[in-house]
VOGU-3710 file (C-alpha; in Angstrom, 3 decimals, decimal comma):
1> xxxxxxxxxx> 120,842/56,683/21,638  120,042/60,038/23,345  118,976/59,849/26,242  115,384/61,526/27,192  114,912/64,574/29,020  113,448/63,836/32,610  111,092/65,959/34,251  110,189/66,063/37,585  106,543/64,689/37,072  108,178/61,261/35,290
11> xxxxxxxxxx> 110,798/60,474/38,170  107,638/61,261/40,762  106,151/58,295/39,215  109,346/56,010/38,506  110,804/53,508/40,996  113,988/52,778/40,567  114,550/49,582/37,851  115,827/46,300/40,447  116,356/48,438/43,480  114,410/47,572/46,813
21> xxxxxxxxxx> 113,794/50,964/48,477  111,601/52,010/51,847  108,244/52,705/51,677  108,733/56,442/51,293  110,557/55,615/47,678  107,671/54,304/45,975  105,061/56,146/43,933  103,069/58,637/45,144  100,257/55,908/44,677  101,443/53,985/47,335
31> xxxxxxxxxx> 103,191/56,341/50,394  101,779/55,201/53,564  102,658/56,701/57,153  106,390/55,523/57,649  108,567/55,685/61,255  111,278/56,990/59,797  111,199/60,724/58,090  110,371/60,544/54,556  108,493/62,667/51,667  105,038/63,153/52,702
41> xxxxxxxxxx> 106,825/64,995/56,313  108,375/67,246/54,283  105,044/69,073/53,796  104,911/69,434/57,542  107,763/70,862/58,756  108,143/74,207/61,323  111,050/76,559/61,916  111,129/79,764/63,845  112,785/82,749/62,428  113,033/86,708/63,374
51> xxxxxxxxxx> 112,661/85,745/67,146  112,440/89,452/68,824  112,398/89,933/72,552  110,365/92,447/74,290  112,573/95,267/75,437  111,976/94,104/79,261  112,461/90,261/78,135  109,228/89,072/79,161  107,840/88,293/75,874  109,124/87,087/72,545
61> xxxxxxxxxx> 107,248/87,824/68,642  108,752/85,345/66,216  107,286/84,149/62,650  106,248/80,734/62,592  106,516/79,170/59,088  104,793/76,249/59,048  104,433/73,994/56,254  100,909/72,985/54,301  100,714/70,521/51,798  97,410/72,316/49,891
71> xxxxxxxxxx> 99,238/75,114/49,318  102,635/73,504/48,776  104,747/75,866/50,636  104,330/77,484/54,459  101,980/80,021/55,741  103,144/82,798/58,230  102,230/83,886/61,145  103,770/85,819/64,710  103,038/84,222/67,664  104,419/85,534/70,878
81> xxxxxxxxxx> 105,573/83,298/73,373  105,729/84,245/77,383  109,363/83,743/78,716  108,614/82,751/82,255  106,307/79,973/81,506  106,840/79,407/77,976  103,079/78,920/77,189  102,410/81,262/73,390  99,693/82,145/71,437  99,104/83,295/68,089
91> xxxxxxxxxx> 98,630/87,140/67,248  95,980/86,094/65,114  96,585/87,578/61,561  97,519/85,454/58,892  100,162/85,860/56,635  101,947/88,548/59,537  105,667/89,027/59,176  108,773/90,909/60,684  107,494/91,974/63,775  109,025/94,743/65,846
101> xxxxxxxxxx> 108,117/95,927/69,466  107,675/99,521/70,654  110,294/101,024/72,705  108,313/100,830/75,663  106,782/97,758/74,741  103,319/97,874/74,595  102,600/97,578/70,972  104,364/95,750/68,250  104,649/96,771/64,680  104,229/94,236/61,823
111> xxxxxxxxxx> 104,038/93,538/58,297  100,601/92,001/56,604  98,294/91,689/53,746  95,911/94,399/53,927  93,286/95,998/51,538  93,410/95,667/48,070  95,914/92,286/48,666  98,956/94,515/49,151  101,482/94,137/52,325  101,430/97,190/54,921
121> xxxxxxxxxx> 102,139/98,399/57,719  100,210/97,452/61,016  99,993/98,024/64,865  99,089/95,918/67,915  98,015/97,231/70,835  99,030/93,862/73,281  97,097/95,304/76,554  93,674/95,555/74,747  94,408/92,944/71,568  93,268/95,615/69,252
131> xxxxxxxxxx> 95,057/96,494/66,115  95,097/98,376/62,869  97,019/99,156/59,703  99,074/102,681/60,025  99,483/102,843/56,321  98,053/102,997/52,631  101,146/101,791/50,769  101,421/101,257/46,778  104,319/98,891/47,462  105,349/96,289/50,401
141> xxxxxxxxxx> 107,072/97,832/53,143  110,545/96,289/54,788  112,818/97,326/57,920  110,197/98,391/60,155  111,659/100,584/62,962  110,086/102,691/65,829  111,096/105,954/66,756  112,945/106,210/70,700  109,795/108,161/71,614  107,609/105,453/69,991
151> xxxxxxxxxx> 105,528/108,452/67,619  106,990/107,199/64,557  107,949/104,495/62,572  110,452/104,185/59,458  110,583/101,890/56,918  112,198/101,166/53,307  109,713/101,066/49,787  110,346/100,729/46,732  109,584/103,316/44,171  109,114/102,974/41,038
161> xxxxxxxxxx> 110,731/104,930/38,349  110,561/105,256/34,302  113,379/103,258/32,925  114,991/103,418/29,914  113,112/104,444/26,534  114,244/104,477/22,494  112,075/105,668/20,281  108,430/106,333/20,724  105,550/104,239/19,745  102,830/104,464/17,506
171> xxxxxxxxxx> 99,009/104,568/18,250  97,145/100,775/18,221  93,983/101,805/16,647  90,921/100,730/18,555  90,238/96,966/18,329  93,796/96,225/17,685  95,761/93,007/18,756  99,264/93,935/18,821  101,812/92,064/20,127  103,299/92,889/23,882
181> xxxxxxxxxx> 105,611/96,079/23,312  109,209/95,765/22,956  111,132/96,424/26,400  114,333/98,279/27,162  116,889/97,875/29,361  119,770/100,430/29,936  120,050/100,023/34,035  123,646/97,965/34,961  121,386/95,997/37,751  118,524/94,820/35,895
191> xxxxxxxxxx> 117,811/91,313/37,015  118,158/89,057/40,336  117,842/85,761/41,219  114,581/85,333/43,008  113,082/88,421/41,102  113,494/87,909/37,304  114,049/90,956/35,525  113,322/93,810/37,798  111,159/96,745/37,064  112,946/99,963/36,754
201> xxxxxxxxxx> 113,045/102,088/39,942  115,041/102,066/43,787  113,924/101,625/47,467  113,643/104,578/49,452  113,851/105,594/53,517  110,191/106,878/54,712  108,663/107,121/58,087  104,734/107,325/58,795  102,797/107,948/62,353  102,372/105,352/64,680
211> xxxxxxxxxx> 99,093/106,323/64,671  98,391/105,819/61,349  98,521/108,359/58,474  100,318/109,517/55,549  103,882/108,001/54,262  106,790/110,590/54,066  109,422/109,937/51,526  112,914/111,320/52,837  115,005/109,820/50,637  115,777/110,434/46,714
221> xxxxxxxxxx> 117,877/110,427/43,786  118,555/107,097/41,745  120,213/104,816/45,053  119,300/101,818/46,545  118,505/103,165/49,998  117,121/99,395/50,923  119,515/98,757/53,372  119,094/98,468/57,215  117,342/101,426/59,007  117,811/102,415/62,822
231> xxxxxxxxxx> 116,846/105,887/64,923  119,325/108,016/66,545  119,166/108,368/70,279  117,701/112,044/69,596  114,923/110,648/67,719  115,731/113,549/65,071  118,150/111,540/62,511  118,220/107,712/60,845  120,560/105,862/60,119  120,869/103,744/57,049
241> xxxxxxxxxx> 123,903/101,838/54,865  123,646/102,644/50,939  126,204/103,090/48,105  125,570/106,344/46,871  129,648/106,147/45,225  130,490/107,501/41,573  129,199/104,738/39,924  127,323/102,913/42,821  126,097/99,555/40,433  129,349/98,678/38,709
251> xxxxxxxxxx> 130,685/99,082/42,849  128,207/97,206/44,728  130,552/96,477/47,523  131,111/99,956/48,268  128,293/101,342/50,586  128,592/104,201/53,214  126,610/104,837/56,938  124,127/108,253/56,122  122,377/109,673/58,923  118,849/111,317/58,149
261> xxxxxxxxxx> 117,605/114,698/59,058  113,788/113,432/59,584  112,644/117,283/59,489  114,128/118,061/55,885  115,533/114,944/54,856  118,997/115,999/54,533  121,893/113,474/54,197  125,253/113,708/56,096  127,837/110,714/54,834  129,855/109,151/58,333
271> xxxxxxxxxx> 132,201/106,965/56,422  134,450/107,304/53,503  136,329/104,180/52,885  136,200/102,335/50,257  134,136/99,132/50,863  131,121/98,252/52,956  129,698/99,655/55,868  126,340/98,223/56,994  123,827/97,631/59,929  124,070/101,115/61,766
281> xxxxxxxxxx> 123,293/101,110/65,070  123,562/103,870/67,910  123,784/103,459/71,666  120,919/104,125/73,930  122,467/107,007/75,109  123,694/108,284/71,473  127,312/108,550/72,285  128,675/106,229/69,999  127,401/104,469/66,694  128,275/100,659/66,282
291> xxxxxxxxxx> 128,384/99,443/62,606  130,270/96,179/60,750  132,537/96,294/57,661  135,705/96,214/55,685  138,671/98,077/53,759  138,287/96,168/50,547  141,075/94,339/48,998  139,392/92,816/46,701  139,954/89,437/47,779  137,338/86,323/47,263
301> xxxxxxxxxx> 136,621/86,737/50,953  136,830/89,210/53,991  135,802/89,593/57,538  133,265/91,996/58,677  134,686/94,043/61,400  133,074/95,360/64,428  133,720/98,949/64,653  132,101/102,421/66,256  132,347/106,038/65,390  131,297/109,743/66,708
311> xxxxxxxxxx> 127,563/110,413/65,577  129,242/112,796/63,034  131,634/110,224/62,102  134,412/111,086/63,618  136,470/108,958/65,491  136,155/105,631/64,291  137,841/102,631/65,819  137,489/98,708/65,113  137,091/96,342/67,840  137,542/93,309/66,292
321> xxxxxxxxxx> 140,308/94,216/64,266  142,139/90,519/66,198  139,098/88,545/65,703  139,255/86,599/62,686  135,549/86,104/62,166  132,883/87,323/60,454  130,384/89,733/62,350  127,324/90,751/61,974  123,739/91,513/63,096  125,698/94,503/65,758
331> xxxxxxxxxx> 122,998/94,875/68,819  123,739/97,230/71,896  123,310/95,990/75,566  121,009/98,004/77,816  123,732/100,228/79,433  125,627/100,788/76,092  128,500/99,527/77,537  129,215/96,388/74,987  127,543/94,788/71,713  126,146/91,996/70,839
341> xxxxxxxxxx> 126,757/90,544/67,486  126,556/87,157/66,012  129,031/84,840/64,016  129,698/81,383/62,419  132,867/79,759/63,980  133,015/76,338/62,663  130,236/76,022/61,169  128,261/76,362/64,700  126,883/80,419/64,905  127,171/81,969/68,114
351> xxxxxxxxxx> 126,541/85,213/69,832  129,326/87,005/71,603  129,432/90,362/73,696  132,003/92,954/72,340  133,196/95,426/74,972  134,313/98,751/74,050  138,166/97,588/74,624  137,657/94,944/71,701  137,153/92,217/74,251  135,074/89,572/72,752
361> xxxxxxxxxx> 132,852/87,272/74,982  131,201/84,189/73,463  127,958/83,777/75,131  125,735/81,403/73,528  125,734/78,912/70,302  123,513/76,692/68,689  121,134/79,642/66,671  119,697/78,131/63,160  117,284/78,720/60,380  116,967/79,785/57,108
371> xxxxxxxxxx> 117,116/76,997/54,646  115,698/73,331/55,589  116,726/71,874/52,714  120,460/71,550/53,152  122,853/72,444/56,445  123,584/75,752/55,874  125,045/77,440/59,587  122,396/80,193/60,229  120,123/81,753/62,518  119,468/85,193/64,351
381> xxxxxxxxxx> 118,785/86,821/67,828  117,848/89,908/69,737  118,567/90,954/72,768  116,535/92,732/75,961  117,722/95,304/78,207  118,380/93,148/80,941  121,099/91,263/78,507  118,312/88,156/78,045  118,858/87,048/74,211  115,948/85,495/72,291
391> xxxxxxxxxx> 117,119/83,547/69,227  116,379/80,552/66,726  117,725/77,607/67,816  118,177/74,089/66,560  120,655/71,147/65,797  121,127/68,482/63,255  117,487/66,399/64,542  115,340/70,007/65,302  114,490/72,774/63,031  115,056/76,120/64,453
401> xxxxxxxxxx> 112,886/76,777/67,487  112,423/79,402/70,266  115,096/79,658/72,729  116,157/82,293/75,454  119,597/82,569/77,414  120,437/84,379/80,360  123,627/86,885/80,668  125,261/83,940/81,951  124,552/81,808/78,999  122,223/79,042/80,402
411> xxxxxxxxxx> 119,722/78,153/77,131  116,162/77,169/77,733  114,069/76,223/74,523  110,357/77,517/74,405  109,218/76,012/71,813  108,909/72,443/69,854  107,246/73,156/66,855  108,212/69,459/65,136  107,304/67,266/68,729  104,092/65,413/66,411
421> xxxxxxxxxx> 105,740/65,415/63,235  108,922/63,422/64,958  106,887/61,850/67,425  107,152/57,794/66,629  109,741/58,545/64,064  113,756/57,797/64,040  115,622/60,287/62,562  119,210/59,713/60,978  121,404/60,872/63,555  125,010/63,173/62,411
431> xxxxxxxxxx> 128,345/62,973/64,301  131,433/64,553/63,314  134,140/63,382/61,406  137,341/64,015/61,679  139,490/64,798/58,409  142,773/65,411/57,846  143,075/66,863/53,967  145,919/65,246/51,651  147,108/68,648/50,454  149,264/70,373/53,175
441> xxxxxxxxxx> 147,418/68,557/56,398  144,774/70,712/56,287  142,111/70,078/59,242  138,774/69,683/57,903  135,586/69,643/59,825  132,813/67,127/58,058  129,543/65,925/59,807  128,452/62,055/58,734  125,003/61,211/58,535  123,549/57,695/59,638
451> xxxxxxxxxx> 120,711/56,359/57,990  118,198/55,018/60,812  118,106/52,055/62,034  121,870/52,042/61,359  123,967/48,321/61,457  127,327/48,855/62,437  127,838/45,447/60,605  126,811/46,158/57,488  128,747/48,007/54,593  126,124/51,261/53,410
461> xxxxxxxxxx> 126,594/53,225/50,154  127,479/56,793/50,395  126,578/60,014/49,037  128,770/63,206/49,454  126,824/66,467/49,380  128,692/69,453/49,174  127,865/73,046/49,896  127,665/75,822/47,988  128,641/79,799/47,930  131,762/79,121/47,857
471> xxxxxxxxxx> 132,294/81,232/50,851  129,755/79,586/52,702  129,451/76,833/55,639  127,686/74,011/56,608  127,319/72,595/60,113  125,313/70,383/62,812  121,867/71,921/61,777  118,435/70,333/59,893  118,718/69,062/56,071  115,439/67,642/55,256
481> xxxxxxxxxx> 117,475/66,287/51,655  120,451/64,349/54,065  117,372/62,772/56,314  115,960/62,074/52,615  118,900/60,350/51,636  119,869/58,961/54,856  115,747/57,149/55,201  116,649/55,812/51,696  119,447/53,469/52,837  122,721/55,923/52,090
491> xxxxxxxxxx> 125,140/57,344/54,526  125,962/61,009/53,863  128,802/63,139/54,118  129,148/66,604/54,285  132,325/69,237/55,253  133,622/72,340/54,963  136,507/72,742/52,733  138,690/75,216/52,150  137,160/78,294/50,907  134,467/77,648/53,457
501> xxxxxxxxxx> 133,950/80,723/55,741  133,696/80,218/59,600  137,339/79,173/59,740  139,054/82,861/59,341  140,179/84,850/56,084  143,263/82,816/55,546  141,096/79,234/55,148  138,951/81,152/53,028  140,722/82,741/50,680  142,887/79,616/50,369
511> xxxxxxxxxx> 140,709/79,808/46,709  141,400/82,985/45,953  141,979/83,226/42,700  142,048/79,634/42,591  138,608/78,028/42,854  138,617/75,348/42,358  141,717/73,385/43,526  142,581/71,873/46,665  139,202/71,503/47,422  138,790/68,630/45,915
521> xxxxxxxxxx> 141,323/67,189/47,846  139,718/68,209/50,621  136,838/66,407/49,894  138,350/63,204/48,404  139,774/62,927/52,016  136,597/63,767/53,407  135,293/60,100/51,873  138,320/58,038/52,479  137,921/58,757/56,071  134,136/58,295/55,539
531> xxxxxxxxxx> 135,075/54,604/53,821  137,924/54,591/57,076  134,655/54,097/59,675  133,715/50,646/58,116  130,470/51,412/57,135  130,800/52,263/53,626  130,890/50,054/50,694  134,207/51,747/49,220  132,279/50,848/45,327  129,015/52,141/46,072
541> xxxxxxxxxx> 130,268/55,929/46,420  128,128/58,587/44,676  128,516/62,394/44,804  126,033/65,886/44,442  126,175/69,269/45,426  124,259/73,082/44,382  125,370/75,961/43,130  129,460/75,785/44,141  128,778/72,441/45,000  127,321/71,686/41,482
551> xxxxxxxxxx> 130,606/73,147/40,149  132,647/71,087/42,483  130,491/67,717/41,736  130,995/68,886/37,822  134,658/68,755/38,906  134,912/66,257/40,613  133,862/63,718/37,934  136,431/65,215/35,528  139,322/64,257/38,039  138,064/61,162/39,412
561> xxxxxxxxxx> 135,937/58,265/37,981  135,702/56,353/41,914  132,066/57,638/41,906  129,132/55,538/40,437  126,909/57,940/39,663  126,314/62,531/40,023  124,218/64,653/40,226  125,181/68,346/39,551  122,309/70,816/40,466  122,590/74,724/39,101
571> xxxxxxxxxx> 125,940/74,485/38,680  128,781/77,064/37,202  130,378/74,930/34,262  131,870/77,632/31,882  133,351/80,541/33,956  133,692/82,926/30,645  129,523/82,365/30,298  128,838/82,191/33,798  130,493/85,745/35,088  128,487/87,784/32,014
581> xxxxxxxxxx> 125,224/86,043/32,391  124,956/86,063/36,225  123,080/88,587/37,888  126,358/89,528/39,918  127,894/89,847/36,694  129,407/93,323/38,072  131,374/91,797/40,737  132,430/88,253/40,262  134,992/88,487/37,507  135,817/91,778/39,481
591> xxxxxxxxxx> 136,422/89,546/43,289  137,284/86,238/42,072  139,145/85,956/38,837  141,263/89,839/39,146  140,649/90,130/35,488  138,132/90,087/32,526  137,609/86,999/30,613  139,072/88,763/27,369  141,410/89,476/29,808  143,095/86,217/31,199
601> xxxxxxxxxx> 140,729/83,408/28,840  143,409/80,998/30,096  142,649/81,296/33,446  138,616/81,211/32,873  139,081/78,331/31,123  141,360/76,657/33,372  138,963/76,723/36,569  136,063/75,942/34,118  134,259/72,039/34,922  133,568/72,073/30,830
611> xxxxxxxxxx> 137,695/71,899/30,377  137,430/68,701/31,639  134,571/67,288/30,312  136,787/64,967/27,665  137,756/62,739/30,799  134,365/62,040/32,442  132,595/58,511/32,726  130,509/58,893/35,582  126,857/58,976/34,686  126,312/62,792/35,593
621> xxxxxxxxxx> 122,834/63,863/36,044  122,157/67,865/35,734  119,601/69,932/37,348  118,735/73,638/37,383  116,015/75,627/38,047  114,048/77,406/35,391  114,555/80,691/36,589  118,055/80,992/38,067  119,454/83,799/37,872  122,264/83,178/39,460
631> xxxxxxxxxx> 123,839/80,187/37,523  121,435/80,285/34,372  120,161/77,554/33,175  122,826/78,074/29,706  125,358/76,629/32,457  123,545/73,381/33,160  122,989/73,222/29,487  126,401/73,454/28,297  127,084/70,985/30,644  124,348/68,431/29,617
641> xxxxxxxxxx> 124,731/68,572/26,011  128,584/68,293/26,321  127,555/65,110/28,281  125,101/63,340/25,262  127,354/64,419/22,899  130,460/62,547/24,491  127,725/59,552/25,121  127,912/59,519/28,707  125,014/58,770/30,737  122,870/62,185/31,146
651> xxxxxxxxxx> 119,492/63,770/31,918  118,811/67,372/32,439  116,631/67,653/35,001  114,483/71,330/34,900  112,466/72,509/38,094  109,805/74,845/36,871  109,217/78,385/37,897  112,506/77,826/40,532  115,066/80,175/40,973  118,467/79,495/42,350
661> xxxxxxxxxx> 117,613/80,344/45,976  114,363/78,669/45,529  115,403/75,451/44,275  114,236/73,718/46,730  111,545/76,332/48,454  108,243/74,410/47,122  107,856/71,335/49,304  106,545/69,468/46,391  109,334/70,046/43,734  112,623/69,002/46,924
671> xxxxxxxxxx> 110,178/65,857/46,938  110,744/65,435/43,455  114,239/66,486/42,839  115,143/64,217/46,026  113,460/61,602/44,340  115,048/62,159/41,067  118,266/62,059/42,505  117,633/59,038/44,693  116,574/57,080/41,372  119,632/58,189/39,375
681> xxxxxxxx> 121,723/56,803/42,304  119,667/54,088/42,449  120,453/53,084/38,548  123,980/52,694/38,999  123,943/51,501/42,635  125,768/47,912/43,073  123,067/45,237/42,904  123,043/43,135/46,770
//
């Protein structure tokens, strides 16, 4: 019998058949205020992100996201928080984003709704409290950045242009009810995950008065100039990273540093090699400009690289060239003497001082943010002229919060935006694990998750959750779906195999070309020494993952039936489909396969989870968001009817109006998928 297709609104409503679950498991009819962390908290949840530091380190702007169950999702605001005394307030504009501070920090730029319901550009005035929006913009504005002499301010737009046309249409007489016009597409990028099909057009580099007043466009031509934007010393030229190359969208890796002529809006190139070159960013004194990239060599993964050149671009040097880490986020200290930049080592990110000798000084870790949903290392900083650094901070039990650290590297937190959400409640706690992989002895770092209220006596099932990207990390930092999982009676385990980033280019691209492979004997190790701690029931062992982890879960259950039950959310399942209907379709075959799929089907086919599909048992759940982009939903579906028509165990499980970044974005639909997954677990979970 075919199974039915679940939605989201049935497995709200469906307790699992025979299964005895916490409070926070049953239907929505019946959640009650629980002391551990369960659904109804994940409406509530705060997190800190673009923490910015006055430029004399008294004061901090940061956007507060906080969560609000009426309008499933969070609402933004700045608040600024005083660094002596930590006491912070809010600037008192809803819905206000990125903000930036003057050079001489008395006013602080920001992003906001404005008339007519569109985002612009606005300034505070902190000594008087006064403010007002500085522009009249068709289109929200992005990279906000003030002039040295604090007259100006420059920022990125899109603008959009006419497309691609065939033919010409006829004249609807009056009255008429004709059907929507046919579209065209010609443009190589024309889609993105997150944005659906895009409209024709490119983001541009303008700058506008402080003081309010008309736009200036100063750059043209059919580029993406949406990349990072900074001001010369001289306050005369930009800077800004863009590929303007031969044939910039079949090359996306290969951007270039420009710097601006504000008067005419003239464009001198600084670098010529081939691959990226990104965040610009010139000394206080304008001696030297500090940027991060990398020759390409078309490998899976590479290092960003610290370097600095002449403002004309002459005399370029890398300082990191014996670091094997990736850099980014390049800030200068006060005295232009080193730069700060940020990195993931281990999963943990960190912020080290670079000296102009290529000495590298860690000097704080901890930063997070970004997503809640899953452990994803993250976070971001800047830094005052007296070397103080302002940056989101958080572990595996907090949610990214406001912290400062001295020069020295003592951290203080400032804020505690979760203290009466947690307050009463235990949280699943998360220790390391230590692995050691079956293939080649490979160290592996893995984090195990406890379920509150933890019995050291008892025997728990577990749930392995792996990452995605593949070049991508997890590490000690919030996952509201582990705490899920953990509060439902499972002990989870998550790790970084190979082909994780944070561990150097060789770990990395340990899969390149061959993704996947040893992974999953990275992971299989990662349970047996999960099973090794005594706490897990070695036949209650279930597995899930997104994105690369879908693909690995997919995997996994074609090499192995030791798992109960999976759940495989927006995974890749047919590399041939997945590298032509992507919206990276111009560089994935290009990085991570060497050759075309009519090229080298073999190997396509080879790395593909459907090629094993004839060996799987385990009852495989599938779930995808409607409007992925990224791994469309033809991947899940493969995948799912391959699955009924083998008569193994199935359901597809579709998340409306999602993309792949947003799978998990609406508060409302994680409840629901965690819930789903929970209850598919639950199904084939061992009966006490």
């Amino acid at each position: 019998m075919i199974a039915r297709l679940l939605t989201l609104s049935f497995l709200l409503a469906t307790a699992a058949q025979g299964q005895t679950l916490p409070p926070d498991n049953a239907t929505p009819e019946t959640l009650a205020p629980s002391r551990i962390f369960g659904a109804r908290d994940v409406f509530s949840l705060a997190q800190a992100s673009d923490v910015q530091i006055s430029p004399d380190g008294k004061r901090i702007a940061y956007t507060r996201l906080s969560g609000d169950i009426m309008i499933d999702g969070d609402r933004r605001e700045i608040w600024l928080v005083d660094v002596a005394s930590g006491s912070q307030v809010p600037l008192g504009v809803p819905g206000s984003a990125r903000p930036r501070w003057s050079p001489d920090g008395t006013r602080l730029a920001f992003a906001a709704t404005g008339d007519g319901n569109r985002a612009q550009i606005f300034v505070r005035w902190l000594s008087s409290g006064t403010g007002a929006a500085v522009t009249a913009l068709p289109e929200g504005p992005s990279d906000i950045a003030w002039s040295p002499d604090g007259k100006q301010l420059a920022f990125t737009m899109f603008v959009p242009g006419n497309g691609t046309s065939l033919g010409t249409p006829i004249a609807k007489p009056d009255g008429a009810k004709w059907a929507e016009p046919i579209k065209i597409i010609g443009e190589v990028h024309y889609r993105a995950d997150g944005g659906g099909y895009l409209r024709p057009g490119y983001n541009h580099v303008f700058t506008v008065s402080a003081d309010g007043g008309a736009a200036r466009q100063l750059t043209f031509g059919n580029y993406d100039d949406g990349g990072s934007i900074e001001w010369m010393a001289d306050g005369r030229h930009l800077l800004m990273s863009s590929n303007h190359g031969k044939d910039a969208e079949r090359d996306p890796l290969n951007s270039d540093i420009f710097a601006i002529d504000v008067a005419n809006g003239a464009l001198t190139t600084l670098t010529a090699r081939h691959g990226p070159d990104e965040q610009p960013t010139a000394s206080p004194d304008g001696r030297l400009i500090a940027y991060v990239g990398f020759d390409d060599k078309l490998l899976g993964y590479q290092n960003h690289q610290l370097s600095v050149m002449n403002p004309d671009g002459s005399g370029t040097r890398v300082l990191t060239a014996g670091f094997d880490r990736d850099l980014g986020n390049p800030q200068w200290s006060g005295d232009g003497r080193s730069i700060y930049v940020d990195y993931v080592d281990h999963g943990v990110t960190k912020v080290a001082r670079v000296s102009l000798d290529g000495k590298v000084t860690p000097i704080v870790e901890g930063l997070a943010g970004g997503e809640l949903d899953r452990p994803y290392s993250g976070g971001g900083f800047s830094v005052a002229r007296d070397g103080t650094i302002a940056m989101s901070a958080g572990d595996a039990t907090h949610p990214a919060d406001v912290a400062v650290a001295t020069r020295g590297g003592s951290v203080r937190t400032l804020t505690d935006l979760n203290a009466g959400l947690f307050a009463g409640k235990t949280l699943a706690s998360v220790k390391p694990l230590r692995v050691t992989s079956t293939a080649g002895g490979l160290p592996i770092d893995a984090w195990i998750v406890m379920p509150p209220g933890f019995d050291p006596a008892r025997k728990y099932p577990l749930i392995l959750e792996i990452h995605g990207g593949p070049f991508a990390s997890y590490g000690p930092v919030w996952s509201t779906y582990d705490q899920l999982y953990a509060a439902a009676g499972y002990v989870v385990v998550y790790a970084n195999p190979r082909g994780s980033t944070s561990y150097g280019e060789e770990f990395a691209n340990r899969i390149h070309h061959n993704y996947p492979s040893e992974d999953y004997d990275d992971l299989m190790s990662v349970v047996d020494a999960a099973i090794a701690t005594g706490s897990v029931d070695a036949n209650a062992l279930f597995v899930t993952g997104g994105s690369g982890g879908g693909l690995l879960t997919a995997w996994i259950v074609g090499k192995t039936d030791r798992f109960k039950a999976a759940v495989t959310q927006k995974p890749v399942i047919n590399w041939t489909s997945e590298v032509l209907t992507t919206d990276g379709y111009t560089s994935m075959a290009k990085y991570w396969f060497g050759k075309m799929p009519w090229e080298d089907p073999e190997q396509y086919w080879r790395r593909s989870p459907l090629s094993l599909v004839g060996n799987v048992t385990t009852p495989t759940a599938v779930m995808v968001g409607e409007e992925d982009h990224r791994t469309p939903p033809s991947e899940a579906e493969q995948y799912y009817a391959a699955l009924q028509i083998r008569s193994v165990p199935t359901a597809l499980i579709r998340v409306p109006s999602a993309s792949h970044g947003g799978l998990a974005d609406r508060p409302s639909q994680l409840i629901g998928e965690n819930r789903a997954i929970l209850a598919w677990f639950d199904r084939y979970r061992p009966k006490p």
